[in-house]
Backbone as JSON, one array per atom type, in Angstrom:
{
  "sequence": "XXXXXXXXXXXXXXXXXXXXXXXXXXXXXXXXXXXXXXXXXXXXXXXXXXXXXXXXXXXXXXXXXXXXXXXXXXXXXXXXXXXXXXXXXXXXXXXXXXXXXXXXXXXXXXXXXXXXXXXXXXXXXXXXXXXXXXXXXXXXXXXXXXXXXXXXXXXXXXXXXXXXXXXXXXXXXXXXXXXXXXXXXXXXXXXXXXXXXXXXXXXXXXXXXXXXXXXXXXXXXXXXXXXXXXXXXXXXXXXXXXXXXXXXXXXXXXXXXXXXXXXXXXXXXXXX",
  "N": [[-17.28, -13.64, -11.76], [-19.07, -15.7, -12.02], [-20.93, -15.06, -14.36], [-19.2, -15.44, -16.45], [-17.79, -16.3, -19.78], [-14.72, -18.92, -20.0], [-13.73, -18.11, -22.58], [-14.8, -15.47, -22.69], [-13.22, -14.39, -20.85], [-10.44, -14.43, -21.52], [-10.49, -12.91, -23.88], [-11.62, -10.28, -22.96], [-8.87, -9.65, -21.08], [-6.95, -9.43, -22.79], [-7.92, -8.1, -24.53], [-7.54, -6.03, -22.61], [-4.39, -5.42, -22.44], [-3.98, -5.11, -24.79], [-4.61, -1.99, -25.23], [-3.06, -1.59, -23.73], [-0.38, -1.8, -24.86], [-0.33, -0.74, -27.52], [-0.17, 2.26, -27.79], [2.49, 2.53, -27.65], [3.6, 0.6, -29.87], [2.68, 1.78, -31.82], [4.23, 4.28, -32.04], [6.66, 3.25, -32.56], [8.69, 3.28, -34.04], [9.42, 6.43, -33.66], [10.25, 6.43, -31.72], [13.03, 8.08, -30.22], [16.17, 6.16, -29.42], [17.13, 5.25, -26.55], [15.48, 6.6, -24.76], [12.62, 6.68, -22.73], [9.32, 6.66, -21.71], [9.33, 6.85, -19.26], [10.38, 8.54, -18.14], [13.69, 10.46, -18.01], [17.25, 9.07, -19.34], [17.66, 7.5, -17.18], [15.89, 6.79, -15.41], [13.64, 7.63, -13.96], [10.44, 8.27, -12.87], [8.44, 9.96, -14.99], [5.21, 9.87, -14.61], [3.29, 9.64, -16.19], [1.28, 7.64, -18.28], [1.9, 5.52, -19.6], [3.39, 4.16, -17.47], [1.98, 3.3, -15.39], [1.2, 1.0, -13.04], [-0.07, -2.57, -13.58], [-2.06, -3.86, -11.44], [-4.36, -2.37, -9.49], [-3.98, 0.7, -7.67], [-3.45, 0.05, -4.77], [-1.97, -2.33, -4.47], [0.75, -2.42, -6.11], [2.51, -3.27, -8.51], [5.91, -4.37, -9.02], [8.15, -2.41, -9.55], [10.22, -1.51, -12.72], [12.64, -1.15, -12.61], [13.13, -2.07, -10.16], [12.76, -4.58, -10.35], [14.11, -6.02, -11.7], [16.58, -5.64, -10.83], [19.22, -6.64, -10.62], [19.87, -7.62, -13.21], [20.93, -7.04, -16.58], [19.31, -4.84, -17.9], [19.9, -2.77, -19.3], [21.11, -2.56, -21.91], [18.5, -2.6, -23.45], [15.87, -1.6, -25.31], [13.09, 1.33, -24.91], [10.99, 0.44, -26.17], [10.43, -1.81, -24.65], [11.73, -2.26, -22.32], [9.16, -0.25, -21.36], [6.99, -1.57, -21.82], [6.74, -3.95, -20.16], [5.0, -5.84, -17.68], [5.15, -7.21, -14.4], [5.54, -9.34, -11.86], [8.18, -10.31, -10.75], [11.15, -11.59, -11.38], [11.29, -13.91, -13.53], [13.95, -14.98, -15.1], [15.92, -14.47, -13.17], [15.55, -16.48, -11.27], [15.59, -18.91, -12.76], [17.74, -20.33, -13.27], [19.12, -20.5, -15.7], [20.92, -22.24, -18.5], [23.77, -22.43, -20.6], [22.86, -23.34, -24.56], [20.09, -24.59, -23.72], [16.83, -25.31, -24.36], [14.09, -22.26, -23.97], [11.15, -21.7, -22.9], [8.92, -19.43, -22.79], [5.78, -18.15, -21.44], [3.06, -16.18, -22.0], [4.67, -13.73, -23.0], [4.67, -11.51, -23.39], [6.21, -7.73, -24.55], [8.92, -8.71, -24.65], [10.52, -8.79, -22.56], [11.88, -10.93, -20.78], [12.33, -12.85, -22.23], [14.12, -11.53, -23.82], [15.99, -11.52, -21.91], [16.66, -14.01, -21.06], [18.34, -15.39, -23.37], [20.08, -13.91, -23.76], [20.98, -15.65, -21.72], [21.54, -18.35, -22.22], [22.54, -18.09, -24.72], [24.34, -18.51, -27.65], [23.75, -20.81, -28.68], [21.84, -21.53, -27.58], [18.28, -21.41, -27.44], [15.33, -19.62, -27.7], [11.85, -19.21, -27.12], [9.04, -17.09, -27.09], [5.45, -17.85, -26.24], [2.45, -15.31, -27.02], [-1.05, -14.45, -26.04], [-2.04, -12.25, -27.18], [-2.11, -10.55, -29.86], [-1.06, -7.41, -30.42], [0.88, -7.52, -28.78], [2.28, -9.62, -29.41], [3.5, -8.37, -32.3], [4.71, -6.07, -31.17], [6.96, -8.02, -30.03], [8.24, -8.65, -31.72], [9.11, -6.94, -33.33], [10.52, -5.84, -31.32], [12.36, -7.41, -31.47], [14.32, -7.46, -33.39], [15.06, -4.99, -33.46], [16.85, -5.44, -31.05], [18.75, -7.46, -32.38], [18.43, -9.7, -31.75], [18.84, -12.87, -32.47], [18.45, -15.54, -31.21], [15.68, -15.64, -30.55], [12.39, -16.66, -30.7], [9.21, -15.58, -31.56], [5.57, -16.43, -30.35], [1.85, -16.72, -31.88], [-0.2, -17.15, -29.7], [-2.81, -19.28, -27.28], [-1.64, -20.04, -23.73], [-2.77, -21.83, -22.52], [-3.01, -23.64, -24.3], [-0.62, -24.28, -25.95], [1.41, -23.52, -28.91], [3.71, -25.34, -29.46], [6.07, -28.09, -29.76], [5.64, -31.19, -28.33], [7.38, -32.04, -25.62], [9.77, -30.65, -26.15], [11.08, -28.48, -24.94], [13.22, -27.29, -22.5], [12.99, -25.73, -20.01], [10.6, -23.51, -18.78], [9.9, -20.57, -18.11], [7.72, -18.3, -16.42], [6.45, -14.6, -15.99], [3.94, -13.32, -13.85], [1.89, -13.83, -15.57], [-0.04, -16.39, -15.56], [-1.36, -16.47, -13.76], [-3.72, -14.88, -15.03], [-5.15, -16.41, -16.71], [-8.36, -17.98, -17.02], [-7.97, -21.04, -17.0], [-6.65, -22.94, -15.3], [-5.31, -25.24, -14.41], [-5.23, -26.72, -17.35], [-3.28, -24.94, -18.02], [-1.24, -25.87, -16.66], [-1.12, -28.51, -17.39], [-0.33, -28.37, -20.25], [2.6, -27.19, -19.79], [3.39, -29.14, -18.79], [3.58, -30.63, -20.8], [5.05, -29.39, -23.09], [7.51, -29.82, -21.67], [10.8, -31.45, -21.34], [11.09, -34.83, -20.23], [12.32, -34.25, -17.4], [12.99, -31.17, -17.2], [12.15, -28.24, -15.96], [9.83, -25.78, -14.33], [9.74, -22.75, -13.7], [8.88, -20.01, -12.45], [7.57, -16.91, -11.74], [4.44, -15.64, -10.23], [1.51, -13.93, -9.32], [0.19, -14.68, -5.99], [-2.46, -15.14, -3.36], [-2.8, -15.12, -0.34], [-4.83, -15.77, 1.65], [-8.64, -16.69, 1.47], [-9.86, -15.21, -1.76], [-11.77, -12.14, -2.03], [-14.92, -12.12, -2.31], [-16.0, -9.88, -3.9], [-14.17, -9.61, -5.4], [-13.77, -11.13, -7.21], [-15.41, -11.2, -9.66], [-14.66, -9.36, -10.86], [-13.58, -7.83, -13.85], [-12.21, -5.61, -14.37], [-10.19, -5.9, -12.21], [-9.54, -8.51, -12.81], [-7.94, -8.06, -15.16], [-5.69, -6.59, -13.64], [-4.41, -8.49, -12.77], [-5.45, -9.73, -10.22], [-8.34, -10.94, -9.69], [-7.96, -12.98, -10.5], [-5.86, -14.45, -9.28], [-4.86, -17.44, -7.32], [-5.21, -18.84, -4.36], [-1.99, -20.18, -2.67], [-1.59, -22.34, -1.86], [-3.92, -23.79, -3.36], [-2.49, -22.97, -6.08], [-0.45, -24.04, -5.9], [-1.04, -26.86, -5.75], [-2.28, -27.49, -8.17], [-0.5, -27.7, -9.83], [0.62, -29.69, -9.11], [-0.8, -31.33, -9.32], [-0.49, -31.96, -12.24], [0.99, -33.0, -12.76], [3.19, -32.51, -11.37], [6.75, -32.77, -9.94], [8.71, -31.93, -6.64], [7.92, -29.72, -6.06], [8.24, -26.5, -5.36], [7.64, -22.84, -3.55], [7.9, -19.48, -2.95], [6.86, -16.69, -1.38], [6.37, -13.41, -1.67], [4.12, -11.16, 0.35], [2.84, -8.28, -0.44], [3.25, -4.89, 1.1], [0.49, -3.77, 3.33], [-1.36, -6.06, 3.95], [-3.55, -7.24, 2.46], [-3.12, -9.94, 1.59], [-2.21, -10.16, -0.47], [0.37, -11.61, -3.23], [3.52, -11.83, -4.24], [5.22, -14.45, -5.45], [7.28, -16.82, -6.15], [8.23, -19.83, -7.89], [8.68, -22.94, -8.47], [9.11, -26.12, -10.09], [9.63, -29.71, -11.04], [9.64, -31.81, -14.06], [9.33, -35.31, -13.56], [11.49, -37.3, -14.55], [11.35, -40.46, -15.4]],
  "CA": [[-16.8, -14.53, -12.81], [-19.58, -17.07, -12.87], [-21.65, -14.96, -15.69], [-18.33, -15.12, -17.73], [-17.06, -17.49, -19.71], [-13.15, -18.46, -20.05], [-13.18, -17.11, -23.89], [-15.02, -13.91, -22.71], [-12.27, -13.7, -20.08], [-8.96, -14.13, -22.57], [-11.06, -11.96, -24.66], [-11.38, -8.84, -21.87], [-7.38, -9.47, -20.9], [-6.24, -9.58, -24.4], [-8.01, -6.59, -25.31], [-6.69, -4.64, -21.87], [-3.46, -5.65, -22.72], [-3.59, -4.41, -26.46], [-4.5, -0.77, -25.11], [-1.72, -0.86, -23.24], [0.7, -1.78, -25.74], [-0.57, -0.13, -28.6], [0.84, 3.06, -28.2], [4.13, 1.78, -28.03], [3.36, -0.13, -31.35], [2.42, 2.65, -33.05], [5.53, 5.04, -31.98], [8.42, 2.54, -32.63], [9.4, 4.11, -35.41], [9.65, 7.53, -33.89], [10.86, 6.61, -30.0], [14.21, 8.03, -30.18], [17.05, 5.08, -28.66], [17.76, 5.41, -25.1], [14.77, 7.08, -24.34], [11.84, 6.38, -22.35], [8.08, 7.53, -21.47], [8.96, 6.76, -18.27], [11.49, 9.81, -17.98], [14.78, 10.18, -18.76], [17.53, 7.34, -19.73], [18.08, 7.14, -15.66], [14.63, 5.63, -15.06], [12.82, 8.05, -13.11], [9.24, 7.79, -13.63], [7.94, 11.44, -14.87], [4.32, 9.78, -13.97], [2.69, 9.38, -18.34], [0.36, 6.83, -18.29], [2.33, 3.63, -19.87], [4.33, 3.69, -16.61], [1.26, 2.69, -14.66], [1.05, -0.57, -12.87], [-1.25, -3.31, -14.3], [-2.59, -3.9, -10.65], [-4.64, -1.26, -8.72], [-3.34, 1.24, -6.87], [-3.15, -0.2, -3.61], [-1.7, -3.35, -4.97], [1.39, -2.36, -6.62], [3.54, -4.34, -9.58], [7.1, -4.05, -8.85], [8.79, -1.39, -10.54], [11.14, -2.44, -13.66], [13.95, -0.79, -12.29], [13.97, -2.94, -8.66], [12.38, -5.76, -10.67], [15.47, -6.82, -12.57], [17.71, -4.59, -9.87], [20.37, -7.75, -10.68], [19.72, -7.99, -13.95], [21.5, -6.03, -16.82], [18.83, -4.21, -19.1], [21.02, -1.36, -20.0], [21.16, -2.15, -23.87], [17.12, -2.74, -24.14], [15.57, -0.09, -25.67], [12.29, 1.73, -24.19], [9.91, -0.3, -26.52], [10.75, -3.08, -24.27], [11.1, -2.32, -20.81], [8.34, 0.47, -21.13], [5.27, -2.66, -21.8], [7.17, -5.11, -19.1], [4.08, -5.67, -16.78], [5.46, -8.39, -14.3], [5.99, -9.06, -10.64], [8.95, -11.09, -10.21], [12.3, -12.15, -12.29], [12.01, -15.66, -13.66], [15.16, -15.22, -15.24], [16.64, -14.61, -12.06], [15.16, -17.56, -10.75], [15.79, -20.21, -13.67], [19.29, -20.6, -13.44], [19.74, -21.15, -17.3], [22.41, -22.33, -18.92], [23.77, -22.01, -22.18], [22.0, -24.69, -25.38], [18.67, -24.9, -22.88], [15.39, -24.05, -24.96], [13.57, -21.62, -23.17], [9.46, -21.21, -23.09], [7.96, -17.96, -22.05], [4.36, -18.0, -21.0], [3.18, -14.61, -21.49], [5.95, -13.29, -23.09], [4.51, -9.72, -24.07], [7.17, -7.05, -25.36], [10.47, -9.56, -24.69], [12.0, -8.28, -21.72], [12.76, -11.89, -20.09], [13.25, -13.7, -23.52], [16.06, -11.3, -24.08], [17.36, -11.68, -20.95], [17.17, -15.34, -21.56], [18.78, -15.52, -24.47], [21.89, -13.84, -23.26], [21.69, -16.78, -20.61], [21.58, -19.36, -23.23], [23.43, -18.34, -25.59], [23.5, -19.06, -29.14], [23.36, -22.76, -28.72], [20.25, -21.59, -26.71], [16.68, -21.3, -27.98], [13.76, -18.8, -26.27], [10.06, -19.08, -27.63], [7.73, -16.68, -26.75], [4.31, -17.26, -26.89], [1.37, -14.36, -25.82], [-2.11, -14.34, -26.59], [-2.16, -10.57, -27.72], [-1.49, -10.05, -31.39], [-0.48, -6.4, -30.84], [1.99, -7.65, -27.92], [3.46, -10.4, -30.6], [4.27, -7.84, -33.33], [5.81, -5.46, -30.56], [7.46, -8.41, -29.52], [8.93, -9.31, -32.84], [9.75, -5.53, -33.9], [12.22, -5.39, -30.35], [13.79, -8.53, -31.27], [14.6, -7.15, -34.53], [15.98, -3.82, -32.71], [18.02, -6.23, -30.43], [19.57, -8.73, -32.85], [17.82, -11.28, -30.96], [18.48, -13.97, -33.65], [17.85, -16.95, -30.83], [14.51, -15.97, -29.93], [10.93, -16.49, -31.66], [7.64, -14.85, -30.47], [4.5, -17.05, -31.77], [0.64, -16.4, -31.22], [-1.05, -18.22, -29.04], [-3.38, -19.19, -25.48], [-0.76, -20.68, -22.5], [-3.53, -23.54, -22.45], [-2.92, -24.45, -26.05], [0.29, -24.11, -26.63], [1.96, -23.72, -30.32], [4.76, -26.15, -28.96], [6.18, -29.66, -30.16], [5.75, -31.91, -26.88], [8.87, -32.66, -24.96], [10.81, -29.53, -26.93], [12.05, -27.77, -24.3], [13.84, -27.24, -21.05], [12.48, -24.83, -19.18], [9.16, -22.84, -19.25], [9.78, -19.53, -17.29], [6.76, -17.01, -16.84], [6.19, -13.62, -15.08], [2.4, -12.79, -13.85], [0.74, -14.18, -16.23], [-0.74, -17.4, -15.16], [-3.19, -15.63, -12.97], [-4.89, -14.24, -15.84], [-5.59, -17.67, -17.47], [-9.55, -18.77, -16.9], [-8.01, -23.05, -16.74], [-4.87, -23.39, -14.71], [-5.19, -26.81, -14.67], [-5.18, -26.77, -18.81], [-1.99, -23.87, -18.55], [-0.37, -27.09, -16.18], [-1.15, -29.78, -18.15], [0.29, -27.85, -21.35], [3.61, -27.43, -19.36], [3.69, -30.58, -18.78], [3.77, -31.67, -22.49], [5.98, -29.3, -23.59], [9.17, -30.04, -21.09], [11.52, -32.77, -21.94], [11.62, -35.22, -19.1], [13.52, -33.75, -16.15], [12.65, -29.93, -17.29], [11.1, -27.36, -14.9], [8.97, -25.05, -14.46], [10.37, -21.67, -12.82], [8.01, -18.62, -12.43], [6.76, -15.77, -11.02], [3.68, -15.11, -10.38], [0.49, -13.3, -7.83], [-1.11, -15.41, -5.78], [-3.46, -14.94, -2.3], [-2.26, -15.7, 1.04], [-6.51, -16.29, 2.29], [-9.6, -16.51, 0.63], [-10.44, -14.14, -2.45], [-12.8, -11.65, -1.59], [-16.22, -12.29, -3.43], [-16.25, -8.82, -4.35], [-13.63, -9.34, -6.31], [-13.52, -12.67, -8.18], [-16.08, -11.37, -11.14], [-14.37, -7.79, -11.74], [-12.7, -7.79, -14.79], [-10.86, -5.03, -14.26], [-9.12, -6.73, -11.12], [-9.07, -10.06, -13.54], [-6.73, -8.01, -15.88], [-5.2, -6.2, -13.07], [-3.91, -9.74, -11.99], [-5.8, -9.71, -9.06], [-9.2, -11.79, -9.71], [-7.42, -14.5, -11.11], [-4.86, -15.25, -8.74], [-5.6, -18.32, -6.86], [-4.72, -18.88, -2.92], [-0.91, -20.35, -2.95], [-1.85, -23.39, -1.54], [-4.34, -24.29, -4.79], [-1.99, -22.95, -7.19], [0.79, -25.66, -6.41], [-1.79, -28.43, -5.95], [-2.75, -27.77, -9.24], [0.99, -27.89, -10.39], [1.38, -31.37, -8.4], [-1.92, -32.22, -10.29], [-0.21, -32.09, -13.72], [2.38, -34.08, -12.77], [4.99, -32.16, -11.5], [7.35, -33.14, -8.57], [9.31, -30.91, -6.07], [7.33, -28.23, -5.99], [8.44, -25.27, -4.24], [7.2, -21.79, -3.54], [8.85, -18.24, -1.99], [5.84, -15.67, -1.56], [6.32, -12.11, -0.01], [3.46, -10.74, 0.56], [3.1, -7.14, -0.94], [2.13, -4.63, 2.0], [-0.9, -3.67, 3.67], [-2.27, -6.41, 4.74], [-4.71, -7.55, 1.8], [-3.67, -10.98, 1.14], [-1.67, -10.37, -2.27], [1.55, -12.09, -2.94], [4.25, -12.18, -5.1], [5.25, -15.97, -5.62], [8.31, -18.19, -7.36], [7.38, -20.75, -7.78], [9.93, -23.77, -8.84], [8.62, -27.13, -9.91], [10.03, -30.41, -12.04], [9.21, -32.96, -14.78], [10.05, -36.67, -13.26], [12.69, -37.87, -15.48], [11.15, -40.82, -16.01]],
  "C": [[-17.87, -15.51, -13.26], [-20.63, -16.95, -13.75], [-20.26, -14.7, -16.62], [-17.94, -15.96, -18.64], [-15.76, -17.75, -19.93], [-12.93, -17.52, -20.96], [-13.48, -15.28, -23.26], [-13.42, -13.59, -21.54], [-10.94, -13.49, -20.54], [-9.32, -13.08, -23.46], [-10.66, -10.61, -23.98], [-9.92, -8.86, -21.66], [-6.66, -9.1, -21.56], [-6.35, -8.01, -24.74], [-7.64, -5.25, -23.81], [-5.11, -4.29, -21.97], [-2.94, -4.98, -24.02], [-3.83, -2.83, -26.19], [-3.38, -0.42, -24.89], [-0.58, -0.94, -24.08], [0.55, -0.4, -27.17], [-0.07, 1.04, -29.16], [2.15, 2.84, -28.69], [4.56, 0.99, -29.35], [3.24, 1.17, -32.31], [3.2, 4.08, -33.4], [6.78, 4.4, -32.21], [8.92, 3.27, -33.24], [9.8, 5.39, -35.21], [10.02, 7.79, -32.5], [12.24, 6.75, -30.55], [15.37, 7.13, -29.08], [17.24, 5.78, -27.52], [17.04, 6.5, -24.5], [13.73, 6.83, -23.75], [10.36, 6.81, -21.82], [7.95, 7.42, -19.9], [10.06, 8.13, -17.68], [12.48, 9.47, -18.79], [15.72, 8.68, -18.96], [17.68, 6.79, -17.9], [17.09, 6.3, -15.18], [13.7, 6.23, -14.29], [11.87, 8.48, -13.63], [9.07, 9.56, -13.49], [5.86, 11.08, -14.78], [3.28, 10.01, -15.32], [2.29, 8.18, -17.27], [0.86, 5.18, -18.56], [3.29, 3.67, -18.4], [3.67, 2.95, -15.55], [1.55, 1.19, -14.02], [-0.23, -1.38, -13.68], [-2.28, -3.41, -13.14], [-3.16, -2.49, -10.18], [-3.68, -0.07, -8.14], [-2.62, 0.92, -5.62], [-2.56, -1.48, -3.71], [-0.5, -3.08, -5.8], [2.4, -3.78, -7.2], [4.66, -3.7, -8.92], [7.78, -3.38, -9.95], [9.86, -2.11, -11.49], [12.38, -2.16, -13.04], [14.7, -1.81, -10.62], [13.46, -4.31, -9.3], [13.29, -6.93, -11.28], [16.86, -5.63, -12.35], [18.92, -5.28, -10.66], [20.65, -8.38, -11.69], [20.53, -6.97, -14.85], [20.36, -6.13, -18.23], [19.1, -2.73, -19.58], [20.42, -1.1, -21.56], [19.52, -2.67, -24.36], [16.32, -1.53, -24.43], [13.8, 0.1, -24.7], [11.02, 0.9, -24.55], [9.96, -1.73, -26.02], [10.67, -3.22, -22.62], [9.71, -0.97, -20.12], [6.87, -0.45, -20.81], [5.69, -4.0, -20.9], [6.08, -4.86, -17.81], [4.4, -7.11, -15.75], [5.52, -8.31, -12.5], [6.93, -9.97, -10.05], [10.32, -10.74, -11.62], [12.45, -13.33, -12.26], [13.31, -16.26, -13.85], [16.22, -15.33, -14.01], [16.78, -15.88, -11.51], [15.51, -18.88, -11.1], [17.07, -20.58, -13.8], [19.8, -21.64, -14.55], [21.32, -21.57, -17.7], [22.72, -22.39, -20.21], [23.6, -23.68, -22.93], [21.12, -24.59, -24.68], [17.99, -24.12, -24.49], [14.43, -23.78, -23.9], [12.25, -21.14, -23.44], [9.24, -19.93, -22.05], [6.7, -17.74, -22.43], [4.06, -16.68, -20.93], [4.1, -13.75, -21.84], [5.48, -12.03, -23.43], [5.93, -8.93, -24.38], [8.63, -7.48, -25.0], [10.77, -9.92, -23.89], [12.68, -9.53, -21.4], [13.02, -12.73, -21.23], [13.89, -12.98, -23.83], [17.0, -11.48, -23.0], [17.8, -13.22, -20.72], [17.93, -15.9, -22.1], [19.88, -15.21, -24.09], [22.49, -15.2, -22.75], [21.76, -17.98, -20.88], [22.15, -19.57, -24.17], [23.11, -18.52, -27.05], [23.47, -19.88, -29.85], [22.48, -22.82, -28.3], [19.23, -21.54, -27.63], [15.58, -20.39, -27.19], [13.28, -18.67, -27.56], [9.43, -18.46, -26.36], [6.54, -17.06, -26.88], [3.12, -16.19, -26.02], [0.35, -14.39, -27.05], [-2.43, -13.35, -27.35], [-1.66, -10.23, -28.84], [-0.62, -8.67, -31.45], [0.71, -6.63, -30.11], [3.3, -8.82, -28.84], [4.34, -9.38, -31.45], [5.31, -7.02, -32.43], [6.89, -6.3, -30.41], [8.86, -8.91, -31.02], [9.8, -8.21, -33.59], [10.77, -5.56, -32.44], [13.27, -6.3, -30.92], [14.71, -8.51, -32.5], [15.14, -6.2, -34.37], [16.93, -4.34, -31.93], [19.05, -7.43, -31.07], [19.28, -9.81, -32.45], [17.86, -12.4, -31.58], [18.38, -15.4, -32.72], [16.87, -17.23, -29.96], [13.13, -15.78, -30.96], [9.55, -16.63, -30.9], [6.96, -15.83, -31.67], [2.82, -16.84, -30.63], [-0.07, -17.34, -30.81], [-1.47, -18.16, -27.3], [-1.99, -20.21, -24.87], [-1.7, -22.05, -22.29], [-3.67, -23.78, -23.51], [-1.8, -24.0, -27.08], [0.83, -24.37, -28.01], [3.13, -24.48, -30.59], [4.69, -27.3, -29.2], [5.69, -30.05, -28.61], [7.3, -32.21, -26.96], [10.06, -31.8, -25.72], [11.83, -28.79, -25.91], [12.46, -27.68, -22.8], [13.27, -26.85, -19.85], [11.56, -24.15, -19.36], [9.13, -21.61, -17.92], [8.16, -18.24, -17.84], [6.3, -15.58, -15.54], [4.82, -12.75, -15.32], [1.73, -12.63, -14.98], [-0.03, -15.69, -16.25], [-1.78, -17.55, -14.36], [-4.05, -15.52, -13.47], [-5.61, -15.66, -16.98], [-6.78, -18.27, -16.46], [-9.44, -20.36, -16.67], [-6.42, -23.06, -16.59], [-4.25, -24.32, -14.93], [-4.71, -27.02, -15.97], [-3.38, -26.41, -18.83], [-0.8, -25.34, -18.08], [0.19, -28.21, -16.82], [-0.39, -29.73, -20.04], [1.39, -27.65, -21.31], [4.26, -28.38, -19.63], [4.39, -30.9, -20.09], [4.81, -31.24, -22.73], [7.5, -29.46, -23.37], [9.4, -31.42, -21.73], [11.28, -33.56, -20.19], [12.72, -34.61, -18.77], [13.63, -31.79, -16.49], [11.7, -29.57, -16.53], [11.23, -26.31, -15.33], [9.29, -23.84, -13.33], [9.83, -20.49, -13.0], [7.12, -17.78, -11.52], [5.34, -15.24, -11.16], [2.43, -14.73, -8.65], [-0.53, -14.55, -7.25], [-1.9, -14.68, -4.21], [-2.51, -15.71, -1.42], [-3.08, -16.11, 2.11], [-6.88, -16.03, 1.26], [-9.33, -15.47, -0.57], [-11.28, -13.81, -2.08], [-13.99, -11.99, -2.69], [-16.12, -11.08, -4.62], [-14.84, -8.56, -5.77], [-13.1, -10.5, -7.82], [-14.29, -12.27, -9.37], [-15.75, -9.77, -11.6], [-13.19, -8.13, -12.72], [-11.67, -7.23, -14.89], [-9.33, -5.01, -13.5], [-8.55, -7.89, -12.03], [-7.58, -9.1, -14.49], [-5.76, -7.49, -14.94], [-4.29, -7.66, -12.69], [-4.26, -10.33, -10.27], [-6.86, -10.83, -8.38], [-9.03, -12.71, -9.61], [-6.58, -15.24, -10.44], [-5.76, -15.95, -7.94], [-4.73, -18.12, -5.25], [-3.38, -19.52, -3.39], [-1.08, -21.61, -3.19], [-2.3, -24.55, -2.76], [-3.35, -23.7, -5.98], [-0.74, -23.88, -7.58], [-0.07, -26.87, -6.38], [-2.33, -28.26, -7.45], [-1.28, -28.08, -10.28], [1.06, -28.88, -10.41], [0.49, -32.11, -9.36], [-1.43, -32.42, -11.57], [0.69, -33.02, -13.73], [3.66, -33.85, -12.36], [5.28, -32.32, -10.19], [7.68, -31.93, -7.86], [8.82, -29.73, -5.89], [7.67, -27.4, -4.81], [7.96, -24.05, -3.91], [7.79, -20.99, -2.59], [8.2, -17.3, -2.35], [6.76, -14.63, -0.82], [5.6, -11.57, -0.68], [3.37, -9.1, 0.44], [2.16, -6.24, 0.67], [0.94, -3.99, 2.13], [-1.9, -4.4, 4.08], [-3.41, -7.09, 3.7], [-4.78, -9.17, 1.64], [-2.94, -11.22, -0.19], [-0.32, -10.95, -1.86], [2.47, -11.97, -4.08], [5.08, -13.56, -5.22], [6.22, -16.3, -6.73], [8.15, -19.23, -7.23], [8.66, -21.91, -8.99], [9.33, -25.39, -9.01], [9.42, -27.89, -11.03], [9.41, -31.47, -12.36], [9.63, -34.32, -14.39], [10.63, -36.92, -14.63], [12.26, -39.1, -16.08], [9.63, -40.93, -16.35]]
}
């Protein structure tokens, strides 16, 4: 990492991110409903290429199907949970309620701003924003296949948010805060946008020891979500650093032994 600089590194993410979508962008129009590239409508992976994980091999993402086991994405079509690259359920986690406005960090092709939105209602509010232009338009063509009328995708970095200050409730995000080059920044951008007494509820990879050297300046690990994650420890002190109270965290450790984690991560805005 330390011949890179942040832009080159949103740059490289952005554009591994737009491969992967892209197909999927450029078949909407001709994926027949209730179909998927990951097999049939049942969910079993016939082993195509968009079904991949984002992480390595030996490092596995959690599959969509145990990822939101408890979740009901029945009526989302394939251009939606086919580009869901994530390792947790914020929604699970955020225990919304209906009127909340809802921020999604990272929001690529919907999945948890629609499942938001159910959980909000349509006194609710969900904003997307994702850095990835081709992951916006996907994101804006599902929500237009789902009726989604109380959610809006907008383009932009997680450390420079497109957000009033003090707008909204909650700021759920799944594995993508890893891949952000200034944590601190993504924190301090949180910050602004909750209302007093709004938290911060998300999933994401962190380390359970050191990062290996060998892997802190590979890019392809950085998009994998691998580079970027920070030890657990520094990724809530940088939380506490923004200002936020209560901080909590509930890792399990993916196996084998490497050190990876999957992480919720639960923090709030002091009230006053």
């Amino acid at each position: 990492m330390a011949d890179r600089t942040p832009e080159e590194i949103r740059s490289e993410v952005s554009k591994a991110y737009a491969s992967r979508v892209r197909p999927t962008l450029e078949a909407i129009d001709l994926v027949p409903a209730g179909t998927s590239c990951c097999g049939a409508d049942d969910g079993a992976p016939s082993g195509g290429d968009c079904c991949g994980n984002v992480a390595p091999d030996d490092i596995q993402i959690v599959r969509i199907a145990e990822m939101y086991a408890d979740a009901n994405i029945g009526d989302l079509p394939a251009t939606v949970t086919d580009v869901a690259f994530g390792c947790g359920n914020p929604t699970a986690i955020a225990a919304l309620q209906p009127g909340e406005t809802v921020l999604d960090l990272g929001s690529g092709g919907g999945i948890d701003c629609f499942l938001a939105a159910k959980m909000v209602g349509e006194s609710g509010r969900v904003l997307g924003v994702d850095t990835t232009p081709e992951m916006v338009a996907l994101a804006r063509k599902n929500a237009a296949k789902v009726g989604a009328a109380n959610v809006e995708f907008r383009l932009g970095e997680i450390e420079h948010l497109p957000i009033e200050t003090g707008s909204v409730d909650v700021i759920i995000s799944n594995c993508v805060i890893n891949l952000s080059p200034d944590k601190d920044q993504v924190f301090r951008e949180a910050w602004r946008a909750l209302r007093p007494g709004g938290r911060l509820q998300v999933s994401d990879i962190v380390w359970t020891k050191p990062v290996p050297a060998n892997v802190q300046g590979d890019m392809e690990q950085w998009a994998g979500c691998i580079a970027g994650a920070l030890v657990e420890s520094e990724y809530l002190a940088k939380i506490r650093g923004a200002g936020f109270e209560r901080v909590t965290s509930t890792a399990l450790e993916y196996p084998g032994g490497k050190g990876i984690a999957s992480a919720d991560v639960v923090a709030y805005k002091p009230l006053g």
